[in-house]
C-alpha positions, 0 to 999 in steps of 0.5 A, a space after each residue: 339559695 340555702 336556708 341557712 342564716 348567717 349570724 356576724 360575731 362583733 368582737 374587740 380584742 377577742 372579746 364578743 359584743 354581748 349583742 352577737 349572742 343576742 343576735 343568735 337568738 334571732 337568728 335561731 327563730 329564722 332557721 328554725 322556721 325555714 329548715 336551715 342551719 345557724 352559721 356563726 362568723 367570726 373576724 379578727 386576729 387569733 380568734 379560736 376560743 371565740 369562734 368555740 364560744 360561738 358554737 357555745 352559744 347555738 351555732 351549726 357551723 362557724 366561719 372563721 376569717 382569722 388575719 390581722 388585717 381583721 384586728 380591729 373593726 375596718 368596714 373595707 376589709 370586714 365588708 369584703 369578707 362578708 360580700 364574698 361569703 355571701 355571694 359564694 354561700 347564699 344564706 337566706 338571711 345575715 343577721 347582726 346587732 344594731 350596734 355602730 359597727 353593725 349599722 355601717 356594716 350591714 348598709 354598707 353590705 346591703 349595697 355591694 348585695 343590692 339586698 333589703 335591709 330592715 335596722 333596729 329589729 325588735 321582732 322577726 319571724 317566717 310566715 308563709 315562707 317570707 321572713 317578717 322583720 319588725 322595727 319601729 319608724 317615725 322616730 318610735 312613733 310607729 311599728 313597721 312590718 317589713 316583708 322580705 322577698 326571697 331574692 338575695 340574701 336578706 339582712 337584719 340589725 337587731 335592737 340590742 337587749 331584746 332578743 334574751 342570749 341562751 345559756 352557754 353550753 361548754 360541752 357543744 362543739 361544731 365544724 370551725 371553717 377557715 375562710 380566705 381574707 382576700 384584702 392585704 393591709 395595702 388594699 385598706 385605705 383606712 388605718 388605725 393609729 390609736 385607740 382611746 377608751 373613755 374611763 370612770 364610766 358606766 356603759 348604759 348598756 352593760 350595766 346592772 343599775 341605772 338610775 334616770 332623770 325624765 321631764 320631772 327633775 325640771 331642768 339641767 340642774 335637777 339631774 345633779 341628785 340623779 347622777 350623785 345616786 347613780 354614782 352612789 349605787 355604781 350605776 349608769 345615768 340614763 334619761 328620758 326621751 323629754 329630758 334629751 329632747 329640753 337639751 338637759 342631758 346629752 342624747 347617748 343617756 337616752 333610753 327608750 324606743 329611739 335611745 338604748 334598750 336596757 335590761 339592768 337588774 335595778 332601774 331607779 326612774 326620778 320624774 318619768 312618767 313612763 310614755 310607751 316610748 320610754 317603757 319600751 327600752 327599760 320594761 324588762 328590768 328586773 327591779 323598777 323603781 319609780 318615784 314621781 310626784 304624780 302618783 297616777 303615772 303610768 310608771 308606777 304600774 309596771 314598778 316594783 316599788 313606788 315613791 310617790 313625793 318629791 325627788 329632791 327630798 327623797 334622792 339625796 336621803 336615799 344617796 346619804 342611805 346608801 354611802 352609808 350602808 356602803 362606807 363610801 
């Protein structure tokens, strides 16, 4: 078995979900510390200036499976590649973001391998020789510590916006190697007729504002001045893990330990108290705001700026403040 770690490039239509150059930066800290080299993996179809970018971002080699049986994201054919590749090069690891397409691939590939398989990282380093993975269980309720035996080729999902990507060095350049695709499209039982993108939303992931509601906006209907800032600013809508749970917003807006980890520049928090668990998915904002009623919340100690009062006088000020200063 080598000491590389093999990282897998997530990409739509040529374009790299921003998780993999996350992943990246685990995968650097594993290498590093076991003498390996960091191999990027890049599948899809016409995926050359991807698989330099790949070495843009820190890779020592990059694999590139380039077939248009890999044009979009199928687990039979990505699953494939990827078994054979690591059963013909034993990396010591294979890393990916915890993303929907990471999630099934890396179980699915943990299986064929019958090898550990540790989802959700927030932490991973070496010690004594052994790869550590840190993850939260118990729904965010505890932090495992999971130890890998070095018997196969250990797999990690990583949290998304946790591990920070490096910067982009446009003069690097390493060794692109073709790999074989061995799956025709006669071989993939699963076929792709269409695909639908939803429009006139923000990804809470991606972007620079949110704006979200906890427990304090008392109910469904209190959410209302929140989306209206959120729209206001070209926000996203996020919410607290005690606003999904009453049933007042649907799950995908939840952020925290058990929702989505996010890093905007402005994260504005309307009547969230700031629970370890919440804190954990929104802390490394750049600009927080927290306005709560309750001025002792645990909140207000990691905000930048404060309103202690009442979101429903101060959230529709601030909306009528902004469409202004805007012109909306």
């Amino acid at each position: 078995m080598s000491n590389d770690v093999f990282v897998w490039i997530e990409q739509n239509e040529g374009e790299a979900d921003p998780i993999s150059w996350q992943a990246m930066t685990a995968a650097r800290t594993l290498a590093n510390a076991l003498g390996g080299e960091m191999v990027a993996l890049v599948m899809g179809e016409h995926i050359d200036d991807l698989s330099h970018k790949a070495a843009h971002y820190g890779a020592d080699r990059v694999l590139s499976a380039d077939d248009s049986s890999l044009n979009r994201f199928r687990l039979e054919p990505y699953a494939a590649v990827l078994t054979q590749l690591a059963l013909n090069e034993t990396p010591v690891a294979i890393i990916m973001g915890a993303s929907t397409s990471g999630l099934e691939l890396s179980a699915y590939v943990a299986a064929r391998l019958q090898v550990g398989l540790a989802s959700d990282c927030t932490d991973l380093s070496v010690d004594s020789g052994q790869i550590v993975a840190t993850r939260p269980a118990l729904i965010g309720n505890l932090i495992a510590t999971v130890r890998f035996k070095q018997s196969g080729s250990s797999m990690m999902t990583i949290r998304r916006n946790v591990f920070p990507p490096v910067d982009q060095d446009t003069n690097r350049s390493v060794e692109v190697s073709s790999i074989p695709v061995s799956m025709t499209e006669e071989d993939i039982l699963t076929k792709i007729e269409s695909v639908e993108t939803a429009a006139g939303k923000v990804s809470l992931t991606d972007a620079n504002i949110i704006v979200s509601g906890g427990r304090g906006v008392g109910g469904p209907e209190g959410f209302k001045p929140v989306i209206e800032l959120a729209e206001a600013l070209g926000g996203a809508l996020g919410a607290s893990r005690a606003a999904v749970d009453a049933g007042w917003i649907p799950y995908p807006h939840q952020v925290g330990q058990t929702g989505k980890t996010v890093q905007p520049d402005l994260y504005i928090a309307c009547g969230i108290s700031g629970a370890i668990q919440h804190l954990a998915g929104m802390k490394n904002a750049k600009v927080i705001v927290a306005i709560n009623k309750d001025g002792d919340v645990p909140l207000f100690k990691y905000a930048r700026y404060g309103i202690v009062g009442d979101l429903f006088e101060y959230l529709p000020a601030l909306v009528e403040e902004v469409k202004s200063r805007l012109n909306h």
